[in-house]
C-alpha positions in Angstrom: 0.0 0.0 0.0 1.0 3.5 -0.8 -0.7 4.8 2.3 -0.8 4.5 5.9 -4.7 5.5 6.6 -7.0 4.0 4.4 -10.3 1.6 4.7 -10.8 -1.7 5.0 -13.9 -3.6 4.1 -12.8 -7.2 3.7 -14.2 -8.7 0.6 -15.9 -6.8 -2.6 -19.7 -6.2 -1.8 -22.0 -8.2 -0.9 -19.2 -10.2 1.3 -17.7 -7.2 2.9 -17.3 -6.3 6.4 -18.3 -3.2 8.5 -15.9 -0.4 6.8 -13.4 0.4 8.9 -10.6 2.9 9.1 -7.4 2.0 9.8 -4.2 4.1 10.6 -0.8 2.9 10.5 0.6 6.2 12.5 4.8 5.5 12.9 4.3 1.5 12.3 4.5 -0.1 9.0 1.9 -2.9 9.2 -0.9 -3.2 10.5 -3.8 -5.9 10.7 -7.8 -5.4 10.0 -9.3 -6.8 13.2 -12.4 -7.7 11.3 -10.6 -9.8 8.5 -7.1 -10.6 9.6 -5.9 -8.5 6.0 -2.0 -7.8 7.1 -1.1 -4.4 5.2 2.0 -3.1 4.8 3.1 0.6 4.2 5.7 0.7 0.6 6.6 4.1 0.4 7.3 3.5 -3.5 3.7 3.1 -4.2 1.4 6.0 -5.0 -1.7 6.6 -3.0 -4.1 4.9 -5.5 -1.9 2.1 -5.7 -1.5 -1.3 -4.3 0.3 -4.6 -4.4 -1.3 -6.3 -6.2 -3.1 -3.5 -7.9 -6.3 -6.0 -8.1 -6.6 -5.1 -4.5 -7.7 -1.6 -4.7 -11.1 -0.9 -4.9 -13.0 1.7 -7.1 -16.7 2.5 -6.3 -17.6 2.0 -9.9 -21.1 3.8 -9.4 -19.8 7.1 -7.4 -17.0 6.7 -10.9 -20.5 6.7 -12.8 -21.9 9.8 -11.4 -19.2 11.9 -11.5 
């Protein structure tokens, strides 16, 4: 991840979780404590990027509307 604050909801909708915000503050990792998801900050990635980039998720209706 290219961020350390950022949202987790666990699977793609309908399977997700309650959305959560999580904040890595000085650490590096951190771990969803609804879905186990172990993140890790990489300072290399941009903020609308991920490894793998399948893993970022795009609202595709709020995408839609604008």
């Amino acid at each position: 991840m290219g961020v350390k604050e950022f949202m987790c909801i666990g699977a793609l909708p309908p399977f997700d979780h309650p959305h959560v915000f999580l904040d890595m503050g000085a650490d590096s990792e951190i771990i969803c404590q609804y879905c186990s998801t172990l993140y890790r900050y990489r300072a290399g990635l941009k903020a609308d990027q991920a490894e793998p980039q399948a893993c970022v998720w795009r609202d595709d209706a709020k995408v839609a509307a604008e």
